[in-house]
N, C-alpha and C positions, 0 to 999 in steps of 0.2 A: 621219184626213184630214178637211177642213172639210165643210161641210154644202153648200159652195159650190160643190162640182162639179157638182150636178144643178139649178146656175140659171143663168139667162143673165148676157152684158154686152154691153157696147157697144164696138165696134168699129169702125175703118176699113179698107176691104178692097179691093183691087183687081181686079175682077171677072175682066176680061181683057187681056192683053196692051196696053197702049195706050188702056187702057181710065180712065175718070176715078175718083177716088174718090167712094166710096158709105160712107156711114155705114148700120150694119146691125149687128142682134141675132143674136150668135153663142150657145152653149154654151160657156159656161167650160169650159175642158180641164182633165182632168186628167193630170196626170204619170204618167210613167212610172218603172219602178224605179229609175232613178237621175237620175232627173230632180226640179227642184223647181218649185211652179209660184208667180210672183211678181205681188202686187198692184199694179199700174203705176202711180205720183206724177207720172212726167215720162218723154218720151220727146221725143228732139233729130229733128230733120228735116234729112236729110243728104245734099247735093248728090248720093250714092251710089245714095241712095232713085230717082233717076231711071233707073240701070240697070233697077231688078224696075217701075217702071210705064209705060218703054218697050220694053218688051220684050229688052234686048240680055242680058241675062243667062241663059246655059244654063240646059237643066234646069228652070226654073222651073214649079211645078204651079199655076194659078191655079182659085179665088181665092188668095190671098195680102195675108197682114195685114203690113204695111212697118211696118221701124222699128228700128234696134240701134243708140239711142244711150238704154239703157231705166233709172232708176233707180227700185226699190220695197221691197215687203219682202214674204220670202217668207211666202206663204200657208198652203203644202202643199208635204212631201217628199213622194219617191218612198222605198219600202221597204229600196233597197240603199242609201239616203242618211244617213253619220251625220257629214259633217263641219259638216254647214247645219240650224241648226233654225229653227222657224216663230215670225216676228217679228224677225230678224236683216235689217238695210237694205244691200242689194243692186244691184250693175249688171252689165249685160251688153251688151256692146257689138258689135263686126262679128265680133270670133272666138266664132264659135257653136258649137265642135266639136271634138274631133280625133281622129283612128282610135288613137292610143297604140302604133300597132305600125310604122308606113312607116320610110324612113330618117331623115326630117327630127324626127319624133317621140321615134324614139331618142336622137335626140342634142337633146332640150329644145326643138325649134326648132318651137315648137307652132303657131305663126301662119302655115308653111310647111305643113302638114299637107298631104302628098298626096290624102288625103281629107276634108279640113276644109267642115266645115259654115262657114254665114252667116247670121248669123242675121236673121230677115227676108226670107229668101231660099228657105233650104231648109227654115224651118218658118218659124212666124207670128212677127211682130215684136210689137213696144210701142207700136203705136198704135190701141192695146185698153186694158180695164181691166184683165186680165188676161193673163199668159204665161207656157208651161213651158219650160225650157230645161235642156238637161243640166248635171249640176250641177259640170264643170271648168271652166264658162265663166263664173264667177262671182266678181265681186270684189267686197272687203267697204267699203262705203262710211262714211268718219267722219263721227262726232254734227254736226259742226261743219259738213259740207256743207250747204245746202238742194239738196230734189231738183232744182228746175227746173235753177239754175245747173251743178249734178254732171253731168246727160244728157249735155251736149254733150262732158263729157271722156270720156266714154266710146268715143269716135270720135276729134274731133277732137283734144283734148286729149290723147289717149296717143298719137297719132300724131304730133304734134309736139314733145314731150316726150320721145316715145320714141327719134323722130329724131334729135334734139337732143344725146342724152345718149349712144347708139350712136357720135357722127360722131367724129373727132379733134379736135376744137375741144376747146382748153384755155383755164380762168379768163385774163382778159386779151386772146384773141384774138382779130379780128376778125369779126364771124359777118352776115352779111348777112339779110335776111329780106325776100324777094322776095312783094309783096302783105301788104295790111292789111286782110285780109276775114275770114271765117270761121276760117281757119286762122291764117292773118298772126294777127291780134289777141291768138291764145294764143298763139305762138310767142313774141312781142315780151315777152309776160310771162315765160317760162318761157327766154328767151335772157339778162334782166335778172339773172332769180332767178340762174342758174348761173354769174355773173359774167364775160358774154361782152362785150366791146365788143360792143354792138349796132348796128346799121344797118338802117332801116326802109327801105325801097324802093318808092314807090307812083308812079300818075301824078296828077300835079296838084300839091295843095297843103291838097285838103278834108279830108284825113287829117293833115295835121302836126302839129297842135296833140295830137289824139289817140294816135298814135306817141309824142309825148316822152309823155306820160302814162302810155303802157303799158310805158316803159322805154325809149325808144330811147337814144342816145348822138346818135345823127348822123340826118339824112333827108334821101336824093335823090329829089328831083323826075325820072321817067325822061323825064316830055315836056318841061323846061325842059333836062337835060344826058344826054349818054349816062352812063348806071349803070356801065357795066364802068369806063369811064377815071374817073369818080367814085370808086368802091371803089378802082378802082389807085391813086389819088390819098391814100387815107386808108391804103395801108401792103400794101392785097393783102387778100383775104379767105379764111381756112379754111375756113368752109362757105359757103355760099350756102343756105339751106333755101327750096325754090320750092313757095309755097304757092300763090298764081293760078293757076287751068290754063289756062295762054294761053300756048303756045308760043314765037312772037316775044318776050314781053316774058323770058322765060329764054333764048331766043339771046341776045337782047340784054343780057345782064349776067354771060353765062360770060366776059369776058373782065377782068372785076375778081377773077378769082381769083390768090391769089398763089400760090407754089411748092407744091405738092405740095394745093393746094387743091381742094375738091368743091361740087360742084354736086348738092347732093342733094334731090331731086324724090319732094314729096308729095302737090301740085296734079296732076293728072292732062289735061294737055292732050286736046281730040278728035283733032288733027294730030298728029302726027309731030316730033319735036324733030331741026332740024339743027344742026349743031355739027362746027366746024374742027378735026379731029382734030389740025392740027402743030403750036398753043399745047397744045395738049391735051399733046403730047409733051415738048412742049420742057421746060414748066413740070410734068412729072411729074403735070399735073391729071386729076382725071376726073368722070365725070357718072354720076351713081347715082342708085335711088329706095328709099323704106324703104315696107312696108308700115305698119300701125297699131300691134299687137303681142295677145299674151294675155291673158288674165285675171289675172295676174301684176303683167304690164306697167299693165294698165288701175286695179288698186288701187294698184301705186305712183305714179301718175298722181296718184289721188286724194289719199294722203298728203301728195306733194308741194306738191297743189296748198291741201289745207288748209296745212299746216304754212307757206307763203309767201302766203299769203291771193290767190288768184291764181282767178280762176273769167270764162267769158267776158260778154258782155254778149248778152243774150237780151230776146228778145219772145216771151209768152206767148198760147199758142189752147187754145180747146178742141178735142176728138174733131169737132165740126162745125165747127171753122175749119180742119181739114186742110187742105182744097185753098188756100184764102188762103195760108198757111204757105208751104207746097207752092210755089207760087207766084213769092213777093216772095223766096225762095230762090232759084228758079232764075233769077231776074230781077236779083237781086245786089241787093236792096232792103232786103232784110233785116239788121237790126243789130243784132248780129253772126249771131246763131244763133237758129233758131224753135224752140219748144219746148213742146209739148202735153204740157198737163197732162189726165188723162181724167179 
């Protein structure tokens, strides 16, 4: 094991509850038996990140080091670890965990883990120089990635990706993409790649030009037309993937699904999503959400998204621009994705 366990690094840490970020010298961790501990390149700052530093997330033991959108390379195994060796580029994203024995586990479905870690959450994230994580949350990042642009897929990017490739949407059909923001912006890439009619969905106009760039086919303006009779107008739409978490602006566009269409929800609204259950009926439609996915999901993420040259658009901080980051994140300023590099 390195020499690196018994020296410090530099850290962002969340004192308490509600508390601001503090840059602070921790003790490099070391791993445990089946853990490996990874030297941090880039680590994404994730609208999620607001759960552990407002408090709303259970369980949370603070301080607590935020951050699971991590890409590095690993440092140091743990002793029962031999599928990972040291110097192998590495990410670990929201699935921090999984017990290997519940039901959801047996049957593969590892991001359901009745017991699932978060990482970030229930141990220290990537917005450190260093972190250990158990070593089935790990996927192997290609030559081809650089770190900065790789972090954000490890959240974002597998989440929409993952969504995407889960839905019933076939080549040809028409796939909507509700917001052009952090999640929008990889979606519209990874909707193009898999040869979906796409449909960009935003309000205004500031984003159009950028849409057709990122792959759109079509773009409706929601404040110049209503979106649902827009999408009905281009044929009905298979999915809807609702990346904005704004409620209304997803009422308002379940009604451009066509037959047997979905509305599936990866923006996480703070309200409550209502929705007219008898189109819901009539048209065999319905309204779903997908979570992120595995370590699995998260390196074919990565493949994919080398092999289609497809990576988000980011601004880079240091470990002392967190809270800026932090910030122009949650204020939707940021374009597309912030991203510390330590």
């Amino acid at each position: 094991m390195s020499e690196t366990a018994n020296d410090q690094m530099r850290a962002v840490q969340i004192p308490a509850a509600g508390s601001d970020f503090a840059v602070v010298e921790r003790d490099v961790p070391v791993p445990g038996p089946e853990e490996v501990r990874v030297s941090v390149d880039a680590c994404g700052v994730c609208h999620s990140d607001a759960f552990l530093k407002q408090g709303q997330w259970p369980g949370v033991e603070y301080p607590r080091i935020p951050g699971h959108e991590v890409v590095g390379r690993i440092d140091a195994v743990g002793e029962r670890v031999d599928t990972w060796d040291e110097g192998e580029r590495v990410g670990i994203g929201w699935h921090g965990g999984h017990c290997f024995t519940c039901e959801p586990c047996r049957r593969g479905k590892f991001i359901n883990c009745e017991n699932g870690q978060v990482t970030g959450f229930d141990y220290d994230g990537g917005y450190a120089e260093y972190l250990t994580a158990p070593q089935e949350t790990l996927a192997s990042v290609p030559d081809g990635l650089d770190a900065a642009p790789a972090a954000p897929l490890m959240c974002a990017g597998v989440t929409t990706y993952n969504a995407l490739r889960n839905s019933d949407a076939k080549p040809g059909d028409l796939v909507a993409i509700q917001g052009v923001g952090g999640l929008g912006h990889l979606a519209l890439q990874y909707a193009r790649a898999a040869g979906f009619e796409t449909v960009a969905v935003s309000r205004g106009t500031e984003k159009r030009d950028l849409a057709f760039d990122l792959g759109a086919d079509h773009y409706v303006d929601s404040e110049a037309s209503d979106p649902g009779e827009a999408l009905t107008e281009l044929g009905g739409a298979q999915v809807i993937l609702g990346t904005a978490p704004n409620a209304p602006a997803m009422e308002s566009i379940v009604g451009g699904l066509g037959v047997d269409g979905q509305l599936l929800a990866v923006g996480i609204p703070d309200e409550p999503l209502a929705v007219s259950v008898q189109p819901l009926v009539q048209g065999r439609r319905s309204v779903a959400g997908w979570p992120s996915g595995d370590a699995r999901d998260s390196q074919d993420t990565l493949e994919f998204s080398a092999l289609r040259d497809i990576e988000p658009i980011i601004e880079t901080y240091s470990l002392a621009g967190a809270s800026e980051a932090y910030e122009r994140m949650m204020e939707s300023e940021a374009r597309f994705r912030a991203v510390i590099e330590p």
